[in-house]
C-alpha positions as semicolon CSV with decimal commas, in nm:
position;residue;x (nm);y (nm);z (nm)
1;X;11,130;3,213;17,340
2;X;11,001;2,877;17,209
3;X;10,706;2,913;17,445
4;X;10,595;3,246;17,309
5;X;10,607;3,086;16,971
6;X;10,411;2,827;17,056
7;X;10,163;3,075;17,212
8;X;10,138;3,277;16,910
9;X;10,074;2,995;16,696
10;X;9,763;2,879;16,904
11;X;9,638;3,237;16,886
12;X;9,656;3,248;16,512
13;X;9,555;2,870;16,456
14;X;9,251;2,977;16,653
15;X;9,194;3,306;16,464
16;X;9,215;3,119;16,136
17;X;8,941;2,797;16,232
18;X;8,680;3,075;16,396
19;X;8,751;3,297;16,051
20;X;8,646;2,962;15,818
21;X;8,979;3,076;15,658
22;X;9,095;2,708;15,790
23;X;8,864;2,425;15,850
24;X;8,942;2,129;16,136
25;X;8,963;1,824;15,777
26;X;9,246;2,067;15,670
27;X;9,404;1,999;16,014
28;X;9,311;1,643;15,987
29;X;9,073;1,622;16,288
30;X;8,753;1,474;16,232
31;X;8,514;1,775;16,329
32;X;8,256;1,909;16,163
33;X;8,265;2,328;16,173
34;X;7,918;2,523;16,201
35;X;7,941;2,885;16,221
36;X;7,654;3,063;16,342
37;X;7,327;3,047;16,558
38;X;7,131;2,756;16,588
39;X;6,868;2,926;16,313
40;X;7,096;3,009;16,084
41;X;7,433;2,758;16,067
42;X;7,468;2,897;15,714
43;X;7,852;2,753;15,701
44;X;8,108;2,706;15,663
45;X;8,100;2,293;15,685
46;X;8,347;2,078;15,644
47;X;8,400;1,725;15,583
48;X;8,600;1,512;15,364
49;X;8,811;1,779;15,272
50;X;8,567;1,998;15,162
51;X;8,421;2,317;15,299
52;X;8,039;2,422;15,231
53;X;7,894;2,776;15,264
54;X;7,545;2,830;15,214
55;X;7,589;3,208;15,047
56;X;7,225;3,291;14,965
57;X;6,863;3,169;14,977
58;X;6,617;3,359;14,839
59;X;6,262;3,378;14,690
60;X;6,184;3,611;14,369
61;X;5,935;3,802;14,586
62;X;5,924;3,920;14,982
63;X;5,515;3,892;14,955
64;X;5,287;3,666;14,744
65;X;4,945;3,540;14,698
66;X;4,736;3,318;14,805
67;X;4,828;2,970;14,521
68;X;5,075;3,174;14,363
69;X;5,409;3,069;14,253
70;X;5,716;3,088;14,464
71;X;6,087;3,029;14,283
72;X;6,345;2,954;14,603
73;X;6,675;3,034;14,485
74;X;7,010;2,872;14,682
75;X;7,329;2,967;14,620
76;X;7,606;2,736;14,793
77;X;7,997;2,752;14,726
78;X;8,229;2,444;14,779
79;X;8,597;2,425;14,794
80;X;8,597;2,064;14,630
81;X;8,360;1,879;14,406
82;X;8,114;1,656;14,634
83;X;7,821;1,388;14,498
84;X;7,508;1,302;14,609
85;X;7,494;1,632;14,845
86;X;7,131;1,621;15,024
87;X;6,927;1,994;14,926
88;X;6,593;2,013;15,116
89;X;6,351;2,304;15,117
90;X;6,107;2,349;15,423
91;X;5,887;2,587;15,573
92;X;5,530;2,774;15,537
93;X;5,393;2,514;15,849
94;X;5,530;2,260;15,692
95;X;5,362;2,263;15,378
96;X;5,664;2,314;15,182
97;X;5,891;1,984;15,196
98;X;6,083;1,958;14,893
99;X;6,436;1,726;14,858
100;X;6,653;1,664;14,566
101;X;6,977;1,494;14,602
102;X;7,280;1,694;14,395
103;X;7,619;1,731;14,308
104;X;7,820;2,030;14,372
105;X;8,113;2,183;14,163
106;X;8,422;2,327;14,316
107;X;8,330;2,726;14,359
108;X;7,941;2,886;14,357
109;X;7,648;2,600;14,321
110;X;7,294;2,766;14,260
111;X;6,962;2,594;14,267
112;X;6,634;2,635;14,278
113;X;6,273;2,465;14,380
114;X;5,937;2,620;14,228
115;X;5,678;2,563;14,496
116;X;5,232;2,635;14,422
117;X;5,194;2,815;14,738
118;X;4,863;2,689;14,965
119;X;4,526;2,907;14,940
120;X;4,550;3,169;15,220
121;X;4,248;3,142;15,404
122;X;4,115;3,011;15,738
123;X;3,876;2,761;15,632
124;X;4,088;2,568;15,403
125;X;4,418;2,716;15,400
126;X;4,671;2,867;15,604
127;X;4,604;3,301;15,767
128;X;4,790;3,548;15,622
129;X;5,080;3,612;15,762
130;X;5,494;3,578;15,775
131;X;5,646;3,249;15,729
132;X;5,989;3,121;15,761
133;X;6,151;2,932;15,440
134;X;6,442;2,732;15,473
135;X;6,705;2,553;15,293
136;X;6,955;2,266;15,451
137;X;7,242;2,114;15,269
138;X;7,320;1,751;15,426
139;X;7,659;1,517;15,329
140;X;7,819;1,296;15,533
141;X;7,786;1,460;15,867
142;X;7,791;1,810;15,731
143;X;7,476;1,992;15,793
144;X;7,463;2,331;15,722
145;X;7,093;2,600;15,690
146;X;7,018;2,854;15,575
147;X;6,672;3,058;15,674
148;X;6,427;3,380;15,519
149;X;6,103;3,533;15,549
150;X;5,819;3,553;15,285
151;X;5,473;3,697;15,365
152;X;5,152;3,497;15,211
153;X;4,841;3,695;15,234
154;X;4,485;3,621;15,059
């Protein structure tokens, strides 16, 4: 009987870490927790006690312009407050690098970068085409990103 018990509560220990409803700091065991692929480890993260989901990233349009404007949206939740949280926007070969450093609140974060797109051209700018933006949210040894697509064309 008291090995069955045991059993079952591996099994739902183990249902409740790969769920995110538990995290390995609630446990106390000094692991960080990265659901999803490589491309997309869009949370949840924990460390110090906290757990981080990246919930959204987004751009107010799917297709712009060549030098138009593009607002990036990112919406991340927290389960405690944190300071001095690392936000850094990337993407469009590299041409968009953007970092501010932030504090989040306990519950649903938002912010956003505004970003002059380059001139879409092969001479001096960059061909038309689909690009991959992405966001990454850095404390402590919590890493956590978050990737879309937006189309650039002349």
């Amino acid at each position: 009987m008291r090995i069955e018990v045991a059993a079952l509560s591996l099994i739902i220990l183990a249902l409740l870490l790969s769920s995110g409803c538990l995290s390995y700091a609630q446990m106390g065991v000094n692991q960080t927790v990265l659901a999803g692929g490589s491309e997309d480890r869009s949370g949840p993260s924990a460390g110090e006690g906290a757990i981080i989901y990246v919930r959204g990233l987004s751009t107010d349009k799917g297709l712009y312009h060549s030098a138009e404007v593009m607002n990036l949206s990112i919406t991340i939740e927290s389960t405690s407050e944190l300071e001095g949280v690392l936000l850094k926007a990337r993407g469009i070969r590299n041409k968009l690098n953007m970092a501010d450093t932030v504090n989040l609140s306990q519950g649903i974060n938002t912010f956003y970068f505004t970003y002059k797109l380059p001139s879409c051209n092969v001479c001096g700018g960059i061909p038309a085409g689909t690009y991959d933006v992405s966001c990454e949210v850095i404390h402590g040894d919590m890493n956590i990103s978050k990737t879309t697509q937006v189309e650039l064309r002349q």
